[in-house]
N, C-alpha and C positions, 0 to 999 in steps of 0.2 A: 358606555357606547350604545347599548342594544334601547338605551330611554331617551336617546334624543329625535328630535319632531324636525319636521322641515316645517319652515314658515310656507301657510297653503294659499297665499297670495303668487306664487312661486309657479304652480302648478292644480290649483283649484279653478275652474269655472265662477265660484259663487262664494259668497261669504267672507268677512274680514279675513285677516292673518292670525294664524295657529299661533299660539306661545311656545318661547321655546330655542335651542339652538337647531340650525338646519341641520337633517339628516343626510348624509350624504354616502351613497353606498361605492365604496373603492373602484367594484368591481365594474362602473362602467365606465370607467376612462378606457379611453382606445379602442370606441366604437363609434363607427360613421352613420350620418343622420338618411341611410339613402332611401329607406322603403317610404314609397309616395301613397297618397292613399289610397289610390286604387289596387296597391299590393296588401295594405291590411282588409281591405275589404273580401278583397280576393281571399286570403288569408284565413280570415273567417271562416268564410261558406268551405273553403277546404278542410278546415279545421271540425267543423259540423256535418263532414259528407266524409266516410273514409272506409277503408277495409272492412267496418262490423257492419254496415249496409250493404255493400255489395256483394262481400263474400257470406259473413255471417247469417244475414238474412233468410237463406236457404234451410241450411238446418236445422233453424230458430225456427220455423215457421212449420216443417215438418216434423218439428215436435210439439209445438205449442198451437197449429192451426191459424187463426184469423184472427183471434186472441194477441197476437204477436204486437199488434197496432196500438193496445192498448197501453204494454210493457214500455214500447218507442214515447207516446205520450208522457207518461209519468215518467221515465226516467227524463225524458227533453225538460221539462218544467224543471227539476233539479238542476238539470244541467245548466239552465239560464240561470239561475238563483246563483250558482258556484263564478259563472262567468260575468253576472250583475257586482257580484261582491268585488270580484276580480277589478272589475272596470271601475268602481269606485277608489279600490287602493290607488289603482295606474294614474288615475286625474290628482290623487291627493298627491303622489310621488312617482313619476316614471321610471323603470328600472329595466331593464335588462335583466339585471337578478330575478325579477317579476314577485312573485310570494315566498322565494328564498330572501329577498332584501327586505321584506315586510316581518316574515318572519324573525327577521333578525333584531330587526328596527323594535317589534312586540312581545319578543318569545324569550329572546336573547340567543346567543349564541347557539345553545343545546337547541331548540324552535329551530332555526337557520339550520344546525346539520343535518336535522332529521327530516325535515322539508326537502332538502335537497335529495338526499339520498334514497327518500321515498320518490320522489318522484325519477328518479336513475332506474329504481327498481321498475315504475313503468315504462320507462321507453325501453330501456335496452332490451325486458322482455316482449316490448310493443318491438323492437326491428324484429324479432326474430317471426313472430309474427306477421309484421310485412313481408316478410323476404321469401316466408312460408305461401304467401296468400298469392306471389310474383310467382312463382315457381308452380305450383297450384293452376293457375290460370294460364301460361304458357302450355302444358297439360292439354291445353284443349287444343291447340294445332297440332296435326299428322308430324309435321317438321320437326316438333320436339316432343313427341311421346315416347318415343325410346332412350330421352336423353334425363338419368339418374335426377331427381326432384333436389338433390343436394347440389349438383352442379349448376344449375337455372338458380337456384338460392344464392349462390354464392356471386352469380356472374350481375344479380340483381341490386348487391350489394355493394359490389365494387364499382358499376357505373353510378350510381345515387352520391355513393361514400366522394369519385370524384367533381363528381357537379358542386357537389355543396363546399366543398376547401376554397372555390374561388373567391369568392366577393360574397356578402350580405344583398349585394344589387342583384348579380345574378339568382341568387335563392329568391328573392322577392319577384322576380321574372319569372320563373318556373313555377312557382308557388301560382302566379296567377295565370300562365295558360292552364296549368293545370287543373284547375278551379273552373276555368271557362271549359276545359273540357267535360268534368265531370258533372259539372251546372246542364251545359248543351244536351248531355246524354240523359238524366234522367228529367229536362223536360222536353225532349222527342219521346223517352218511352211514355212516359204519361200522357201525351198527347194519342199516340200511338195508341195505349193501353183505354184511356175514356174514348178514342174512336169505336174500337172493336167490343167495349160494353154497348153502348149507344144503340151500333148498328147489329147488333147480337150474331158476329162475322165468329165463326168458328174455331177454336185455338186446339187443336192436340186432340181433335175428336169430341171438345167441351163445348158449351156453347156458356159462352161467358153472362155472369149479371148476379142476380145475391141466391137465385136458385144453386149455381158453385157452392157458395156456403152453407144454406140451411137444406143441400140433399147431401152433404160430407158431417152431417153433425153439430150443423150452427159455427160462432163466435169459437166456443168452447169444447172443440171436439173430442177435446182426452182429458176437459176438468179445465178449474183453475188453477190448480196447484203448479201443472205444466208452467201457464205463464208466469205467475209469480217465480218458479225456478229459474225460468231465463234471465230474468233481473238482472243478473249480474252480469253477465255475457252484452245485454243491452247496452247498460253503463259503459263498456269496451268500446260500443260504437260512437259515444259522445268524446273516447277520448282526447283530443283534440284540441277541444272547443277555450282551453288556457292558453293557446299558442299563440293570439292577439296581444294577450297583456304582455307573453315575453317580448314580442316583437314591439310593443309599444316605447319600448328605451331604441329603437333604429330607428324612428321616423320625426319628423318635425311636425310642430302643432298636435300633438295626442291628445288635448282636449278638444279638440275639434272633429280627430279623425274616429275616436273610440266610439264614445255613445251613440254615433251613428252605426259601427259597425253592429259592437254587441248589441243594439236592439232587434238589428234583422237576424239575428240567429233564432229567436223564437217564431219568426212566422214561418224561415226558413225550415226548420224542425218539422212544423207542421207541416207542410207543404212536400217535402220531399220526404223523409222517412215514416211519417204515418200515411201521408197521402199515397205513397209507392207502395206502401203492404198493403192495405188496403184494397189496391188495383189487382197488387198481386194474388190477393185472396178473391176477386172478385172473374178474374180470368184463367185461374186453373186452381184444380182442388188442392188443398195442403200437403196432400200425398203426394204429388206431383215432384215437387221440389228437395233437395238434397243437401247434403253438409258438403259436398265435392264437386258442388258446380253453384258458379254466382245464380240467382234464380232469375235475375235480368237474360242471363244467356239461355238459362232453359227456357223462359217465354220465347226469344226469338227463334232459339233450335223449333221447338215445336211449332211455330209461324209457318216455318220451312220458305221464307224469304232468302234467296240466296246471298251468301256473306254478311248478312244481318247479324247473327250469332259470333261471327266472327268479331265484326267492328263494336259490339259490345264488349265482348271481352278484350280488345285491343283499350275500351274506357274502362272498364274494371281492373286491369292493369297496373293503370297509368294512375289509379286511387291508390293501390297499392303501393307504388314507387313516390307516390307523393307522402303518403304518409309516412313512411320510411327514410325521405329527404326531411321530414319536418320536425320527426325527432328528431334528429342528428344536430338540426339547426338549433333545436330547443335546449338538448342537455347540451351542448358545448358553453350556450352561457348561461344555464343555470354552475353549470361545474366550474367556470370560469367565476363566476360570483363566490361560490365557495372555497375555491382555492389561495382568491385572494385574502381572507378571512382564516385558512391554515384547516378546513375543515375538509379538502379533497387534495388529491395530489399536485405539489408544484406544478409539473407537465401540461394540467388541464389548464391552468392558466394562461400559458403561452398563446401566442397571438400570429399571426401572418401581418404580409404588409397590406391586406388589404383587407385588416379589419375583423380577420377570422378568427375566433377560438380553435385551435384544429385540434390540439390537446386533448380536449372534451370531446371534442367530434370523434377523434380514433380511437379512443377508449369506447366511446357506445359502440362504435363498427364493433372492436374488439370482443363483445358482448353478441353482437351478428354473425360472427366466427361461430361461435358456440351455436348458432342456429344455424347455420350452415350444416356442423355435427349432428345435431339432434336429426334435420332432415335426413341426413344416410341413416339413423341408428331406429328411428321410427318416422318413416313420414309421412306414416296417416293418421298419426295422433299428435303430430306435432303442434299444429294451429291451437286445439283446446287446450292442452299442457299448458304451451305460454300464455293464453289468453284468459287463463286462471290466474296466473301471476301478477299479469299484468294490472288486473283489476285491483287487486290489494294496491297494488302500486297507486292506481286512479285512487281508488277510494280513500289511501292517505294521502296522496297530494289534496280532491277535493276539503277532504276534512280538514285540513292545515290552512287552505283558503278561510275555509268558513271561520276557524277560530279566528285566524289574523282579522277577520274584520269584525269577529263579535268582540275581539279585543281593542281593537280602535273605536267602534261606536262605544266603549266604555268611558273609552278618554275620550272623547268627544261631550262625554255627557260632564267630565269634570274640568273640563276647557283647555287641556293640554293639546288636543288639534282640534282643528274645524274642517268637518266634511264636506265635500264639494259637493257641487251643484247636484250634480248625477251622481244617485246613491242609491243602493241597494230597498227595496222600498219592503217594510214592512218590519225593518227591524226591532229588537231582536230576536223577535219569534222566525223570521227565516230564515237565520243562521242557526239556531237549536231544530227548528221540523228538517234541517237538511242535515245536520247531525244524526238524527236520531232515522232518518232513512238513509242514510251510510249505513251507520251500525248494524240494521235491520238486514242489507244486503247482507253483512257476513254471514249476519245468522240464515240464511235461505243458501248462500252456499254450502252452509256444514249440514243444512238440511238433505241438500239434493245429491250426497252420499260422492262417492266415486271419486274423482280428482278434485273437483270442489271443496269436498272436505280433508282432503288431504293438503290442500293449499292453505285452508281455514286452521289445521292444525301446525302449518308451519309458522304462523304467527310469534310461537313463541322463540323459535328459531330465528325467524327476523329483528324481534326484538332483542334479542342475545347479539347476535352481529351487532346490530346501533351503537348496543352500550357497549361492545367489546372495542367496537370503532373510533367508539368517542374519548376512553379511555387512552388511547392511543395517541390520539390527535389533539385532545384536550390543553397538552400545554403548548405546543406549537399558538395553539387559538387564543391559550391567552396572552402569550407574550407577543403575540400580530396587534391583539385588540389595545393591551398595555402599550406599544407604540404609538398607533393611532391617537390614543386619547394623551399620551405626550406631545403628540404632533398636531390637536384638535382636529381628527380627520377621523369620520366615522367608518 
């Protein structure tokens, strides 16, 4: 099952037809074609703009200085490379399973569970996350400072958790004002922010321009070691940016609508998340800014423009709700792909009439429970807790991308498929240098001591779960796959 090819006449831009029987992944029957393209597009840029820029950002930069731009650059380059790979599978084969179907189609079976469940481990400790970052920012109105950061968690969860049970349309709708929103907001700051360099207008008693930086200690105010520590924290903010290939099995025409998306994610990268540190190192010193306030709203609070501060963190919010809506959408049909296949619970597989995984979806909620507790039991360490987690989690879903496609440009070179037109360029040296800056992030996690390394040492603990998981489930999976292949249905 896991070595059959789809013919790439089927689903390729470019080049003859793949040898081979079509691969056909189960797990997307009873999904509707509705997201148009201006919702992957949308989709995107929301998937490249989320909670680790607007919240993160702050006490990235008060620990690391001006330096912080540099961390955003290199990890965004990675970031495209993992979403280039991505966008070549998607033309060769659109899935809804996204890189659990690839990996299954490459890896075999064990590839597909471990892919999946890696990437479980990042959302569901990415909602918690969200819901911590929703709660956080409400924080900042009189209206709700006195109301427990566990209860604002929970109540953030439950409106998200019912938005997204409706339709795959409606999440495609949400998805993109929301995207318009968070597009809109950070280029008025930047607008806002190169005004008030330009005309050297005052911010917080500073007088903004690169004098901010080189009278606080230059780029490098406390070393480089700082920035290379952030790395990983960084990585968290790209999380996202696989969210197009899932969605690429809901939409019609994906070879048309993809490689326009994922190419604007690189300049977008630049533009907003290095071009915004940047600004933001450029109009108030690195001290300035905090782990407990988005540093978009510290720039406005110190403006002292009245509601300015406000209606930012009203868009810092609404990143947060949106990221939290988009895992939710993500792991339902990854988990959905896996359950069909006996490798997640029955349950996740179920379906609504209007095309929803709700299975998948209430299960990651059920994981946002668990953040809702964490916020009463510590909720000023809750954000880096999960966001330690989480990155393991990023870090082995992007690594399972990369392999799936340094294992296809294999057979590609022995003529079992033909790669499509739009393809990852440089291989397969970009799939090993983005290997090999994965691996390097753990090792700078276990460097940078504290939670990081205690995350880095649970490794072996996650790998114990896998295999404990897979032993369990292992013959469900093969006697799913032994049907299939009596029924010639991959």
């Amino acid at each position: 099952m896991s070595d059959r090819t789809m013919t790439a006449a089927d689903t390729t831009v470019a080049g003859p037809p793949a040898t081979g029987t079509p691969h056909v992944d189960a797990g997307d029957a009873g999904y509707r074609k509705d997201l148009k393209s201006r919702h992957i597009n949308m989709i995107a840029i929301g998937g490249a703009i989320g909670t680790g820029l607007f919240l993160g950002a702050g006490g990235r930069m008060a620990n690391a200085g001006p330096s912080l731009f540099i961390a955003y650059a290199v990890c965004g380059v990675f970031a495209f490379f993992v979403v280039r790979a991505l966008g070549e599978l998607v033309l060769y084969r659109p899935s809804s399973g996204a890189f659990v179907s690839y990996a299954r189609e490459f890896m075999g079976e064990k590839g597909a569970y471990t892919a999946g469940w890696l990437y479980f481990l990042n959302w569901s400790t990415t909602a918690i996350a969200d819901i911590t970052a929703a709660a956080t920012y409400a924080h900042f109105w009189a209206m709700f400072s006195d109301v427990p950061q566990w209860i604002l968690a929970l109540i953030a969860l439950a409106v998200v958790l019912a938005a997204n049970l409706i339709s795959v349309k409606y999440f495609g709708e949400m998805e993109f004002w929301f995207a318009i929103i968070k597009v809109g907001a950070l280029v008025a700051f930047m607008l806002v922010g190169i005004y008030l360099v330009v005309t050297q207008h005052e911010v917080g008693g500073h007088t903004p321009g690169l004098s901010t930086i080189t009278d606080n200690g230059g780029i490098f105010p406390l070393g480089v070691m700082p920035m290379m520590l952030l790395i990983q924290g960084v990585v968290f903010a790209y999380a996202s940016v696989e969210l197009c290939g899932v969605a690429a099995g809901e939409t019609e025409n994906p070879e048309k609508i993809m490689p326009k998306a994922i190419n604007s994610i690189m300049w977008r990268v630049g533009l907003f998340y290095v071009g915004s540190v940047v600004l933001l190192a450029l109009l108030l010193p690195y001290t300035a800014y905090s782990a407990d306030q988005s540093p978009f709203v510290t720039l406005f609070d110190k403006l002292g423009i009245p509601g300015a501060a406000g209606v930012m963190n009203l868009v810092v919010l609404t990143a947060a709700l949106s990221s939290l809506n988009s895992g939710l959408y993500s792991t339902g049909r990854i988990l959905r792909s896996m359950s069909v296949s006996g490798s997640a619970p029955k349950f996740t597989g179920v379906m609504n009439k209007g095309g929803v995984p709700y299975g998948g979806i209430l299960l990651t909620a059920g994981f946002g429970v668990v953040g809702v507790l964490l916020n009463y039991v510590m909720p000023g360490d809750a954000f880096e807790l999960v966001l330690n987690f989480a990155s393991i989690g990023i870090i082995g879903t992007w690594g399972m991308i990369m392999v799936c496609s340094l294992l296809f440009w294999h057979r590609s070179k022995d003529g079992r498929v033909t790669r499509p037109g739009y393809r990852l360029p440089w291989a397969p040296y970009t799939q090993i240098v983005t290997l090999v800056f994965l691996a390097s992030v753990l090792v700078l996690m276990w460097i940078d001591g504290g939670i990081g390394r205690t995350t880095v040492n649970c490794l072996p603990l996650i790998a114990l779960a896998l295999v404990g998981g897979w032993y369990v489930v292992r013959k469900r999976v093969g006697r799913i796959a032994a049907d299939r292949e009596g029924a010639g249905v991959a």
